[in-house]
N, C-alpha and C positions, 0 to 999 in steps of 0.2 A: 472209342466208345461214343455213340450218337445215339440222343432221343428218338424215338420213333413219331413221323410225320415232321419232320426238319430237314428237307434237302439244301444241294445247293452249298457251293465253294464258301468259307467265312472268305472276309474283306480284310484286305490291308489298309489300314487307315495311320492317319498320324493320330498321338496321344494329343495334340491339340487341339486338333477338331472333334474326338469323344469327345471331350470333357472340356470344359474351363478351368484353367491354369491360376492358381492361388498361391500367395506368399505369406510370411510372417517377420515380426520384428521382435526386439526386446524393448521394454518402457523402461528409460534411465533407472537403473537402480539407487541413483544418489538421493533420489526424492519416493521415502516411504510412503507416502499419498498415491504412487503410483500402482501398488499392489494391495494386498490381503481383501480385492472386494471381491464382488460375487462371478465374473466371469473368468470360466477355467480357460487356462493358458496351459500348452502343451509346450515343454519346454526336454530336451536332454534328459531331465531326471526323469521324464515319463519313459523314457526306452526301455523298460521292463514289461510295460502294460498293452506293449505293441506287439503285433503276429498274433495276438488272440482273439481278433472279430472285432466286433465293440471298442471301445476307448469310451469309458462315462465319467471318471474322473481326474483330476490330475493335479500334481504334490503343488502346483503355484497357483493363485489366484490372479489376478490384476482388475485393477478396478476400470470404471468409464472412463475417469480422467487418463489412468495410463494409457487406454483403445486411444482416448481421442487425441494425447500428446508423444504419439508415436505412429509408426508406418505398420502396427500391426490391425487389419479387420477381422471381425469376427464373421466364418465362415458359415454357413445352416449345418442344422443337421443332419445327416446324411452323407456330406463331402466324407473323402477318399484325401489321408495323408501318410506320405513316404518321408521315412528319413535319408536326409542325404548327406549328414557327416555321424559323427559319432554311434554304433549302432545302424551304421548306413543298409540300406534295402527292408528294413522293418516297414511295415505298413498297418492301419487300424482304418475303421470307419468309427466317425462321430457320433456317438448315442445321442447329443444334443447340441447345439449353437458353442463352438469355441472358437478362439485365438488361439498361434500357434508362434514360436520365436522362425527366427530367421534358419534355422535350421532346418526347416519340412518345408515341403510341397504339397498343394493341396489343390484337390481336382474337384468341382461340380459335377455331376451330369447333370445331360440333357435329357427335357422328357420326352419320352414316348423315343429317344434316340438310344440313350447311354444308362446298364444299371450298374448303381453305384456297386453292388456285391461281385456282380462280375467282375468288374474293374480292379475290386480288390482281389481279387482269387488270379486276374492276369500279373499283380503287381509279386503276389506271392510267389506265384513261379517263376518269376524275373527275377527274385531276388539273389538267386547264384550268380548271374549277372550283374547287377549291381555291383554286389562283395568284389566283383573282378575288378571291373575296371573303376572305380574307387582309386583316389590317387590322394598322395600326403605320405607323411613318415611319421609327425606324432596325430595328428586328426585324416583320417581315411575323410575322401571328401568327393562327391559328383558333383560337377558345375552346371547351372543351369543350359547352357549353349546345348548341352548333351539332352536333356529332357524337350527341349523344342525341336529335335530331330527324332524323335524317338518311335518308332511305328510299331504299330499291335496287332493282330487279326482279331477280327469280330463278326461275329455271327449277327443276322436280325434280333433285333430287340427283343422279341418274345423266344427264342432260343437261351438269348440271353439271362431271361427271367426264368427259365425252366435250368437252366444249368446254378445258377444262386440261389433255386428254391430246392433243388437238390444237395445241395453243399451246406445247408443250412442247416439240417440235422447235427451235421460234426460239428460246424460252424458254434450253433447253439450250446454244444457240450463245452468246448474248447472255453467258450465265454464264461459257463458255468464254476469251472474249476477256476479258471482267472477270478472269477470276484470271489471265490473262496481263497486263493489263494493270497488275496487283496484284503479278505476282512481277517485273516489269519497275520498278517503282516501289521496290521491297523492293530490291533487287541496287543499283540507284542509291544509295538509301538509305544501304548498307551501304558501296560505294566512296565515299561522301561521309568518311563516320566515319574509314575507316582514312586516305582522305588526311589531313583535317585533324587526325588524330591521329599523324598519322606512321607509319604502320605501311605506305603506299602510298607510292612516289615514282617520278616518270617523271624518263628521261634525255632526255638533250638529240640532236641528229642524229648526233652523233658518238658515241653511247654513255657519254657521262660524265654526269655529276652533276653537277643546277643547283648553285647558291648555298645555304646552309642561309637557311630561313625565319627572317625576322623579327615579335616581337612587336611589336605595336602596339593600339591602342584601336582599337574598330570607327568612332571618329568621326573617329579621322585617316586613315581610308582614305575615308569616303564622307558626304558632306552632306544633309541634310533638306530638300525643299521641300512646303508644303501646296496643297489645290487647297479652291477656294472655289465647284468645280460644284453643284451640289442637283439631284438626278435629277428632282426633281419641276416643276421650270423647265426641261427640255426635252422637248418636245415632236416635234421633228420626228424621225424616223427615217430620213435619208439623207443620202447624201454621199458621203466620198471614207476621212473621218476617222476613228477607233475612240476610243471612250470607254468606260474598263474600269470595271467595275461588283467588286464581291470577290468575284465567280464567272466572271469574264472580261469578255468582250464585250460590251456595253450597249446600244450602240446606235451609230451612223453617223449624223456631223454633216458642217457643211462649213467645223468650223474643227479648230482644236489649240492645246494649249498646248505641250510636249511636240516640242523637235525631234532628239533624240538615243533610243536605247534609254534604258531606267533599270527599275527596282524598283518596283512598289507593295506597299506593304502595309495592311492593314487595322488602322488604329489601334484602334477601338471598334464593340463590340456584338458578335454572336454568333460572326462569324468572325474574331476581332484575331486579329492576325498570319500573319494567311494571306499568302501572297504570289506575286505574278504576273510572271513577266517579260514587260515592257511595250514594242513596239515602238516607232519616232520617229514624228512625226509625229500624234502622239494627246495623250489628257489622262484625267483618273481623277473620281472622284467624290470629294466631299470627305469623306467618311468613310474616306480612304485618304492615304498618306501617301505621297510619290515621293521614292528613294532614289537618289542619283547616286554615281557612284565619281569618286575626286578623281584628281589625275596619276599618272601610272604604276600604274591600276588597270583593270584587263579588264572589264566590265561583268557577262561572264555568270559570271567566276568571281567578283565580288561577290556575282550571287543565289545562285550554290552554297553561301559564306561564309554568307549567309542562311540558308541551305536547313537549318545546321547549329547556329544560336544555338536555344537553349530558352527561346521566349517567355514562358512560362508563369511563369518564377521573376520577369519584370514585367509582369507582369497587374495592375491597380490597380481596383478598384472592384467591388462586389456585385449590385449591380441592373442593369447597365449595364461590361461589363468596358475599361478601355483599357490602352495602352499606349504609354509615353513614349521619343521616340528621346534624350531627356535622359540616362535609365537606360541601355539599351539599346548607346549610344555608349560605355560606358565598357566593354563587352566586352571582352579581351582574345582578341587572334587572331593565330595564325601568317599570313604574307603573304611568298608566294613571290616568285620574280625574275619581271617580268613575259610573258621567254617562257614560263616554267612555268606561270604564271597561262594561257596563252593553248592550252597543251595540256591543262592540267587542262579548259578551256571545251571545247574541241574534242571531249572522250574523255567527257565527258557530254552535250554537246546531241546528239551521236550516240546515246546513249540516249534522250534525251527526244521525238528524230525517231521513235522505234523507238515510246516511248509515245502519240506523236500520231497516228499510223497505225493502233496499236490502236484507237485510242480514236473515229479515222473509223468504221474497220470496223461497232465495236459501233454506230455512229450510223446507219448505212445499217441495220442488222438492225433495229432499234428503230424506224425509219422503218416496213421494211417488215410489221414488227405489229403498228403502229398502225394500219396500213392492213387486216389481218385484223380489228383489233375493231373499227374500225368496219363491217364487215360482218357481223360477229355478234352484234353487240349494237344493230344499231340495230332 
């Protein structure tokens, strides 16, 4: 598929000469001075809010002082960034001026040479590419040497702009649902806080008021089990069974470990402590840890319990980050009566029905411009 009045062969070019080549760092986390200010930092926890156009905000801040006592610059708006380990081949453009960690790539264009939306719409059809040759065993990873050889085809500039103003329609949807499904995410976020901080409390059918919450350690509510799967010993892809990977769904077998709901979290490497709520009937990888609630504990208001520890203060290790349910267990947490456990479940997975539905939506759009570029770019 070609616009009408556009001839003439597109050009093979190196991605270096489109674009200018951008990097990012992280600012010591030892010295809190170096974060919470007003410049957004696109770090790994953003790999959610990537493949949907846009990027406008993102879960880290860092201040001047961190820009100025670290290797990481703040990019314009506009640039073009790819991840290239955890989440690798994801790509967004910048709604406005950010920093990025060491983990992305990040391209300028040129003007009147290079547009930035094209550029992204070539990155997203690369990205089966990517996912290939990606190398590592626990962080999937593309080194840079590969990105300075890397060649694109490209049309003149104004072709170029006629093909991203075309894509822009889906483009703009895709965005739309993304920040719904972003301020849907936020509002949970925020009823999470004031329950477990008390500032929210439901009554019971009659209008009165549960039992006041009891303290307890997060390991006398819920127990540790590990899995000993290695994704790299299986092979088959079907069945009946789901085996969760710490981005969800992995694959389909025809067994299980797993006969109850429960918790995974990701103990080590790029995304520790992420976590999934895990249906029965399935099993996890063993770079993941399965969290069960012990008697008189709701399962899903466990993961919300979850949803609301600060892993970060047990992060262990530099090269290789984990995290121990050793640490972890000795949290202290309010623990409601188990009907209030069981409205508190109720008044959030209603939220996260609400999130899952977005999150179709944006799936079918993305489908359907996938299916545009391979018509325009092949």
């Amino acid at each position: 598929m070609r616009f009408k009045g556009f001839e003439g062969e597109w050009k093979e070019i190196l991605l270096e000469d489109f674009a200018k080549r951008g990097s990012g760092h992280t600012p010591n986390k030892s010295y809190s001075e170096y974060y919470n200010g007003d410049i957004n930092w696109i770090s790994l926890t953003d790999s959610k809010k990537l493949d949907n156009g846009y990027i406008e905000f993102t879960n880290t801040k860092i201040s001047q002082l961190g820009l100025d006592n670290s290797s990481a610059v703040l990019h314009p708006a506009g640039s073009v960034l790819l991840s290239r380990d955890a989440g690798v081949g994801k790509s967004a453009v910048m709604k406005k001026s950010m920093a990025v960690s060491q983990h992305f790539i990040v391209w300028t264009t040129k003007e009147n040479v290079s547009s930035n939306w094209f550029l992204y719409n070539v990155l997203q059809i690369l990205k089966p590419e990517f996912e290939r040759i990606a190398i590592g065993s626990t962080i999937k990873t593309i080194g840079l040497p590969y990105f300075k050889k890397l060649k694109i085809t490209a049309p003149s500039f104004h072709e170029q702009q006629k093909i991203a103003s075309f894509l822009s329609v889906v483009d703009e949807k895709i965005q739309q649902l993304s920040r719904k499904n972003e301020l849907l995410a936020q509002y949970k976020k925020g009823v999470i806080q004031q329950l477990f901080s008390g500032a929210l409390r439901f009554k019971d059918a009659n209008g009165a008021d549960y039992p006041d919450w009891e303290e307890k350690k997060f390991g006398e509510v819920a127990s540790k089990k590990s899995s000993n799967i290695s994704a790299n010993k299986i092979e088959e892809n079907f069945g009946d069974f789901i085996i969760y990977g710490a981005s969800g769904v992995l694959k389909k077998v025809d067994f299980y470990k797993e006969e109850n709901d429960y918790i995974s979290i990701v103990k080590d490497g790029a995304g520790v402590g992420r976590l999934l709520y895990c249906k029965g009937k399935s099993s996890v990888l063993g770079t993941m840890e399965i969290i069960s609630p012990k008697q008189s504990i709701d399962t899903y208001f466990l993961y919300c319990l979850l949803s609301n520890i600060d892993f970060s203060k047990y992060v262990t290790g530099s090269t290789i980050p984990h995290i121990y349910f050793k640490d972890y267990s000795n949290e202290v947490c309010g623990i409601p009566s188990l009907p209030e456990q069981k409205k508190i479940a109720a008044f959030l997975s209603g939220i996260d029905a609400k999130i899952a539905h977005t999150g179709q939506q944006m799936a079918k759009s993305q489908r359907f411009k996938k299916g545009l570029l391979q018509q325009l770019f092949v």
